[in-house]
C-alpha positions in Angstrom: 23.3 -6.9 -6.7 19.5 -7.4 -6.9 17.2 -6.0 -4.5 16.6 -10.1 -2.6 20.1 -10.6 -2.9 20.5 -7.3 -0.6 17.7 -8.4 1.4 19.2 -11.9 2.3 22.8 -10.6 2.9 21.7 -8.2 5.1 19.4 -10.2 6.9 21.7 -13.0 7.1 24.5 -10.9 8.7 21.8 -9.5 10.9 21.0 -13.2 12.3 24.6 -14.1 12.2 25.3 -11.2 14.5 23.0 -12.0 17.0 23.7 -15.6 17.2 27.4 -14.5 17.7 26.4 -12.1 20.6 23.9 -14.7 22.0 27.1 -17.5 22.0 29.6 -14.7 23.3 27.5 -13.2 25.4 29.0 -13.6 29.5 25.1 -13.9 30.7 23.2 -17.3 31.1 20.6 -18.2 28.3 17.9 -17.5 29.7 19.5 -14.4 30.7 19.9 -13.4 26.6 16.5 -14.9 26.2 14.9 -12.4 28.5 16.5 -9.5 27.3 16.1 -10.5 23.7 12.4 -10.6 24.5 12.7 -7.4 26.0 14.3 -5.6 23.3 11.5 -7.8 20.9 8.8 -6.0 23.2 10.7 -2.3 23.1 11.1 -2.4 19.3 7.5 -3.8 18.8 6.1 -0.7 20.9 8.3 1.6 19.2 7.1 0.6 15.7 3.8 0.5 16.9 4.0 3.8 17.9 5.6 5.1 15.0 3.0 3.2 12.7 0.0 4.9 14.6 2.4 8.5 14.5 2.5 8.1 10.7 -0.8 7.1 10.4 -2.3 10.1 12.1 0.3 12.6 10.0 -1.2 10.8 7.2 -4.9 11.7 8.0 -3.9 15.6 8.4 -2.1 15.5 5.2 -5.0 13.6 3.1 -6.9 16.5 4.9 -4.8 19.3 3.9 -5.0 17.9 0.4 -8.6 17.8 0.6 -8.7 21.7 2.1 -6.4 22.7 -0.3 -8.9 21.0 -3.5 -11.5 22.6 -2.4 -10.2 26.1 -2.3 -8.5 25.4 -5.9 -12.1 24.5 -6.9 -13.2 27.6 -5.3 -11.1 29.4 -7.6 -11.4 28.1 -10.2 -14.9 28.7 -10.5 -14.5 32.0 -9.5 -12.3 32.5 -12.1 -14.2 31.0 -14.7 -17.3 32.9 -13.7 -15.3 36.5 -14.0 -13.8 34.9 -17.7 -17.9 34.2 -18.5 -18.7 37.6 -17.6 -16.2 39.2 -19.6 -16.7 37.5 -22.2 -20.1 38.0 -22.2 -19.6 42.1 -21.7 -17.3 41.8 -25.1 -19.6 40.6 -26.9 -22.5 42.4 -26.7 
């Protein structure tokens, strides 16, 4: 099974379900409406949050990476300076 044809079953079954609860449900509609929104709400926050979480890990990582280049340039001139001067002592 393709990657869309995942993406539709799943997504259908994920509509189907709620429509089922909605029509099931024991509480009015506009009951299920307000908690729906409410959940919409919760799960918007959380994402939000976890966007602006990842985001910031993100930034300390691209910094890390950025530390860490600098100090593997760091040594690799230093190590290409003490290969210079040894092989400038040699051959003299």
């Amino acid at each position: 099974m393709n990657r869309m044809k995942k993406f539709l079953l799943i997504t259908g079954t994920f509509v189907t379900g709620i429509a089922a609860g909605m029509l099931l449900s024991p509480n009015s509609g506009k009951e299920n409406l307000r908690k729906f929104r409410e959940s919409s709400r919760d799960a918007t926050d959380w994402a939000e949050r976890k966007g602006k979480e990842l985001a910031t890990r993100g930034e300390e990582l691209v910094s890390k990476g950025e530390e860490l280049m600098a100090r593997g340039e760091e040594k690799a001139q230093e190590l290409s300076d003490r290969f210079k001067k040894e092989v400038k002592k040699h051959s003299s």
